[in-house]
C-alpha positions in Angstrom: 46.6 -1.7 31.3 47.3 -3.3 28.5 48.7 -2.2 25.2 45.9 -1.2 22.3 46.5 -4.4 19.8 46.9 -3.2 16.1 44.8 -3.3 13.2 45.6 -6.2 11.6 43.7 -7.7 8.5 44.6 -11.1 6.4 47.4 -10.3 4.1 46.7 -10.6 0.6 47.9 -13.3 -1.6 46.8 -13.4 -5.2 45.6 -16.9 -6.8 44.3 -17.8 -9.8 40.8 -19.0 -10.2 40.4 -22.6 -10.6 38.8 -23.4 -13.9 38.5 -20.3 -15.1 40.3 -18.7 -17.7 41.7 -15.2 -17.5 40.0 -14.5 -21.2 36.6 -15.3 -19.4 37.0 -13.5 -16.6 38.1 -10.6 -19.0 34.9 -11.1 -20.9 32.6 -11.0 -17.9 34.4 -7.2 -16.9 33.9 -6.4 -20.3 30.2 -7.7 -20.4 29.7 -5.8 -17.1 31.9 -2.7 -17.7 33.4 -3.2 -14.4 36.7 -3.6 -14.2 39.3 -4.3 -11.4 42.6 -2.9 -10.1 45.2 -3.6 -7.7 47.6 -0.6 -5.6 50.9 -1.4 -4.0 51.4 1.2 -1.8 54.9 0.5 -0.4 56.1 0.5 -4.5 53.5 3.1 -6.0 52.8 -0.2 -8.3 48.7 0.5 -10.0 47.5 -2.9 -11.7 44.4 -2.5 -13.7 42.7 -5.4 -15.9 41.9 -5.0 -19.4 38.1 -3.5 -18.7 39.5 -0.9 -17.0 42.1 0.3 -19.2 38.3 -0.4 -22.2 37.2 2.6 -19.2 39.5 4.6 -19.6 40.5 4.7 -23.2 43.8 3.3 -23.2 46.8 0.9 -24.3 48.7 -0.7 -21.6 51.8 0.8 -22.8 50.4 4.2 -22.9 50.0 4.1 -18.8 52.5 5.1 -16.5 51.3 2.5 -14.0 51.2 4.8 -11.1 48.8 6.7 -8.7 49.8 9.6 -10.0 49.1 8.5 -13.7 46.1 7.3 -12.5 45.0 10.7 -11.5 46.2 12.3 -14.8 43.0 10.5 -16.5 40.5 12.1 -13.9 38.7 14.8 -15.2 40.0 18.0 -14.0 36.9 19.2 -12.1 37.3 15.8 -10.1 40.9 15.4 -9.5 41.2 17.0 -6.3 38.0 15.5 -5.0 39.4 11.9 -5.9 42.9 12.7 -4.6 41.7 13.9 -1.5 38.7 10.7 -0.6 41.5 8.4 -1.4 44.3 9.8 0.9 42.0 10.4 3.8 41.0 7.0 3.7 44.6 6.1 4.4 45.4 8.7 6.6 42.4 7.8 8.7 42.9 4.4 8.2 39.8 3.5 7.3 38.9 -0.4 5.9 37.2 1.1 2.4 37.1 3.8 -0.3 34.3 4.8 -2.7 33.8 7.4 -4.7 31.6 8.2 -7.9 33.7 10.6 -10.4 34.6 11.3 -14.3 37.0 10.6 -16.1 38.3 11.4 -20.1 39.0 8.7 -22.3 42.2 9.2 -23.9 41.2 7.5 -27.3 38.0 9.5 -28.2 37.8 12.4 -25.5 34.8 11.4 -24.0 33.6 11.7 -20.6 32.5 8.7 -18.9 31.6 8.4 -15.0 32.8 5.7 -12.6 31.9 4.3 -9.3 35.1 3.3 -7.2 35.4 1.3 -4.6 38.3 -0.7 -3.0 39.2 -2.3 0.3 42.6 -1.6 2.0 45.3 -4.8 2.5 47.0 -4.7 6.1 50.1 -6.5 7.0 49.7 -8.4 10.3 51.1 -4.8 12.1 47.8 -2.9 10.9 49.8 -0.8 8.7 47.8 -0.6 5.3 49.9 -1.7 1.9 48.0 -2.0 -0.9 44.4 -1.4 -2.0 42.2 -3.5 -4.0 39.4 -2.2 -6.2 37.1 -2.2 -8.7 35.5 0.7 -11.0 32.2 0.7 -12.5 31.6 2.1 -15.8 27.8 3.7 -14.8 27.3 6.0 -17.4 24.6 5.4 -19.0 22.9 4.5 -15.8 24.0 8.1 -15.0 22.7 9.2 -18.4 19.4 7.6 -17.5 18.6 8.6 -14.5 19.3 12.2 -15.4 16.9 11.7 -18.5 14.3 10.2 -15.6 15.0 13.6 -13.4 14.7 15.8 -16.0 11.2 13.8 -17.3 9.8 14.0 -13.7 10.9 17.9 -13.8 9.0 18.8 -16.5 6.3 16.5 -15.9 6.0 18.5 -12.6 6.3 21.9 -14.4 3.7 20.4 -16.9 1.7 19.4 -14.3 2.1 22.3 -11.9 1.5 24.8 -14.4 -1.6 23.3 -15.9 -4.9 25.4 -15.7 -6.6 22.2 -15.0 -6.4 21.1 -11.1 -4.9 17.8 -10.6 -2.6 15.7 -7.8 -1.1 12.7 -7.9 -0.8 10.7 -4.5 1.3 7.6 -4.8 1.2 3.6 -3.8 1.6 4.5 0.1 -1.6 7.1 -0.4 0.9 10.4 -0.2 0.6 13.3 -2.7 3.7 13.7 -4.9 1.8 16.7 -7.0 -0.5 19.2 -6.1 -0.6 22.0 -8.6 -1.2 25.7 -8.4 -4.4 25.6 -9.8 -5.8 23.1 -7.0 -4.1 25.8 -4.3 -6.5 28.1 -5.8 -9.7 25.8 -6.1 -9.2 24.4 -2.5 -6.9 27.1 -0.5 -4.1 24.9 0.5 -0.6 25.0 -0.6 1.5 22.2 -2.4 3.8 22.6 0.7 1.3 21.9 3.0 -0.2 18.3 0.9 2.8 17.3 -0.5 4.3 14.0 1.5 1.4 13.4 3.3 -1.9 11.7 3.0 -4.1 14.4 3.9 -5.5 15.6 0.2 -9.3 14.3 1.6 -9.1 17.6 3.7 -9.4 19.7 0.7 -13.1 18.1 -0.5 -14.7 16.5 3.1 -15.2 17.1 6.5 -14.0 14.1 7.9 -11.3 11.4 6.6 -12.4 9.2 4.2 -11.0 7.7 0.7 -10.8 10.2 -2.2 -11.3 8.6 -5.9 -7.7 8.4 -6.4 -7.2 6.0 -3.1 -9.6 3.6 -4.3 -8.0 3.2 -7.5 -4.4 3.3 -6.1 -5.7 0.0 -3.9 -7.4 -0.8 -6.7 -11.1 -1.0 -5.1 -12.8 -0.6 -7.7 -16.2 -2.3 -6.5 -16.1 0.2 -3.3 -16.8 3.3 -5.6 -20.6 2.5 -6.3 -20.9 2.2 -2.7 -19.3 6.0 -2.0 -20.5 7.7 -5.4 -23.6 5.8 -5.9 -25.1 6.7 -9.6 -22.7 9.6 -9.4 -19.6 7.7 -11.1 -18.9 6.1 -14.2 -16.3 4.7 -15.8 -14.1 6.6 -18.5 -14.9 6.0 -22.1 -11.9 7.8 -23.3 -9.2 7.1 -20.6 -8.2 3.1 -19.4 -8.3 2.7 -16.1 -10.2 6.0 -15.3 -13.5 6.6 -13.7 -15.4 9.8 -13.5 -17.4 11.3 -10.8 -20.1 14.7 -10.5 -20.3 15.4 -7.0 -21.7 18.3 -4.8 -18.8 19.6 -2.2 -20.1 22.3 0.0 -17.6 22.6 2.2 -15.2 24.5 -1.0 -15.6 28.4 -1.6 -17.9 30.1 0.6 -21.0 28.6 -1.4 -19.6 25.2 -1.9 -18.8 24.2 -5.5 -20.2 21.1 -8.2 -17.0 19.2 -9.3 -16.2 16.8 -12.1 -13.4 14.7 -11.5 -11.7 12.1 -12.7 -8.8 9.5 -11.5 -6.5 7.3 -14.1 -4.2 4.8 -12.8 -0.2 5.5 -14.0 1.2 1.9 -14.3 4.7 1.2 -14.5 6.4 -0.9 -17.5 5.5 -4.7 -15.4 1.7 -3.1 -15.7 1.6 -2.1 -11.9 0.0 0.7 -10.6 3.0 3.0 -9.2 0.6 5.8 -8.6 -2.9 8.1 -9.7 -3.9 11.3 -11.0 -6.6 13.6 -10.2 -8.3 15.5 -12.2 -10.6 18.4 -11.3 -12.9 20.8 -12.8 -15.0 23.4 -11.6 -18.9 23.0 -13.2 -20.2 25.0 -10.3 -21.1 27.6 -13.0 -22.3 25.1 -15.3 -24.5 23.1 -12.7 -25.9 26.6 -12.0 -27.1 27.0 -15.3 -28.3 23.8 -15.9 -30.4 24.1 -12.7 -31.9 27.7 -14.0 -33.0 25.9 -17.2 -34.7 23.1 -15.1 -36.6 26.4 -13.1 -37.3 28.2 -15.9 -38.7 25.2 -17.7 -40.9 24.2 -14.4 -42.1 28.1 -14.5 -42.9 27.9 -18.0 -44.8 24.5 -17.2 -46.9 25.9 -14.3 -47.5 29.0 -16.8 -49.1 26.9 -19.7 -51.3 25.1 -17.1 -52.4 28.4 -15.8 -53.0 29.3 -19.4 -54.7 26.1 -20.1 -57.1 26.1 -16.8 -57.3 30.2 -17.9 -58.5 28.9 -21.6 -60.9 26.1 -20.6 -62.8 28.9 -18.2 -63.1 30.9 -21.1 -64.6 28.2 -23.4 -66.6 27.3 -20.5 -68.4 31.0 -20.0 -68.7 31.1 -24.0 -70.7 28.2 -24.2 -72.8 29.2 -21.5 -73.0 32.9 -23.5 -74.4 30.5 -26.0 -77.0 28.5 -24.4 -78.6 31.6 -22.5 -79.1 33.6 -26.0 -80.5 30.3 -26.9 -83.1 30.3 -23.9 -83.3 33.9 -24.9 -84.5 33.5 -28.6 -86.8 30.7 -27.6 -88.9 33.1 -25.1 -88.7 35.3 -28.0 -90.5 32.9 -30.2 -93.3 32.3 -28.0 -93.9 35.6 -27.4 -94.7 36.2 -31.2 -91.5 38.4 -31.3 -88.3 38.2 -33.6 -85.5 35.8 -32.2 -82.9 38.6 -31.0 -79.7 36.9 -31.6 -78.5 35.2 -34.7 -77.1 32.2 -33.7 -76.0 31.0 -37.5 -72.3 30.9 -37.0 -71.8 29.7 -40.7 -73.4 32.8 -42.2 -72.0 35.1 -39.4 -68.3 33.3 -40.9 -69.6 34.1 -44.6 -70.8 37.7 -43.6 
């Protein structure tokens, strides 16, 4: 059997970059806030460029040069953490080493957070002797992202706590937000909806595309064809339509819904995702519809009354023309006329 060959890699050699100053090259670390730095293991020898020392807050002359002086300008909570990655990567000989951790600039006390990387140097034995590295200054991407977090966190707790029912479902037709009072309107959880695309279970019998997919698609001319003259487009929201449908398959007697869906774009103007907006108008719809009964009632009533009134007139006038008949037999009998038909003086009297 033959002996296990060691771990050899290309030694390094430094060389300078041809047509390239080292005051540009400083500038473009600067520009980036990424700086690098060099480790000699076998002399405990740290090499940093001028970005990194901008990182860190100090004057060349006020750093010891080492590992150890390195790991004096880690913030305390990450020292060990740092310490510990960096060691294990040498001790398990491993080609790389990247961390993400904070550090406190000496100048101004501030904390700023990194993103580390290197690759170990091996002589032509395997054995590792130096590392070479570069740290990132990524704090304000940090800052950022923790501003986006906590801006989707309350946007959830905005959303989730809102009276109003509503879920979002994103580009790939999955639902990101379901709040707690759409749990209550339809009967199914957030955890149940959430990550998938199955949010048409809550309003139909069978699949098919809820307002929200056919804006997120952006099909708009397919909404006539599924809502008929029950949509309309928004006149107070862009990008929104509106909807009154009938869905009998919620509550035990079914329930009338308004709903509308708006399109969220994202800064380029693309639609990243859609929001769903419900409300109940079962209530409503069931008033509206006892108006429209009472009305018809009141309609059939006045005819009744009408057909009632015409009889009447009609049995008056023949009242009339019989005391008429009457009076004339009267007349030819030589007798007084029996009924005064003189409605004027029967007014005046």
């Amino acid at each position: 059997m033959k002996p296990k060959k060691p771990r050899t890699s290309k030694p390094y050699t430094s060389f300078p970059v041809v047509g390239i100053d080292a005051s540009a090259i400083n500038r473009v670390e600067e520009i980036a806030h990424l700086g690098s730095w060099e480790l000699d293991l076998a002399q405990n020898k740290l090499t940093w460029s001028d970005e990194v020392y901008r990182i860190f807050g100090l004057q060349p002359q006020e750093f010891g040069a080492t590992y150890e002086a390195f790991l004096e300008r880690i913030h305390p909570g990450d020292r060990a953490a740092v310490d510990t990655a960096y060691s294990a990567s040498l001790r398990e000989e491993k080609d790389t080493y990247e961390i993400e951790h904070r550090v406190v600039r000496k100048s101004d006390g501030e904390i700023r957070i990194v993103h580390e990387k290197c690759e170990h140097v091996r002589d032509r034995d395997g054995k590792i002797i130096r590392s070479i590295g570069m740290v990132h200054d990524i704090t304000e991407r940090k800052r950022t992202e923790k501003a986006l977090l906590n801006s989707e966190q309350r946007l959830k707790a905005v959303l989730y706590g809102s009276p109003i029912p509503q879920f979002v479902i994103d580009r790939d037709h999955k639902v990101v937000y379901w709040n707690n009072a759409l749990e209550v309107i339809t009967g199914i959880q957030a955890t149940e909806i959430i990550g998938t695309n199955q949010h048409w279970r809550a309003f139909y019998s069978a699949e098919r595309p809820c307002l929200a997919d056919l804006l997120i698609d952006e099909a708009i001319e397919r909404i006539p064809v599924l809502y008929q003259e029950k949509h309309s487009r928004s006149k107070l929201v862009a990008d929104a339509y509106e909807v009154t449908d009938y869905f009998p398959a919620l509550g035990e007697q079914g329930k009338w819904l308004y709903f509308t869906a708006a399109a969220i774009r994202d800064i380029n103007g693309q639609i990243t995702s859609v929001l769903e907006t419900l409300e109940d108008i079962t209530v409503r719809k069931q008033a509206e519809e006892q108006i429209l009964l009472d009305i018809e009632n009141l309609r059939a009533s006045n005819e009744e009354m009408e057909r009632l009134n015409q009889a009447m007139v009609g049995r008056e006038l023949r009242m009339i023309e019989l005391k008429k008949e009457i009076n004339e037999l009267c007349t030819r009998a030589g007798e007084a006329q029996r009924y005064n038909l003189n409605f004027e003086s029967e007014e005046q009297l």
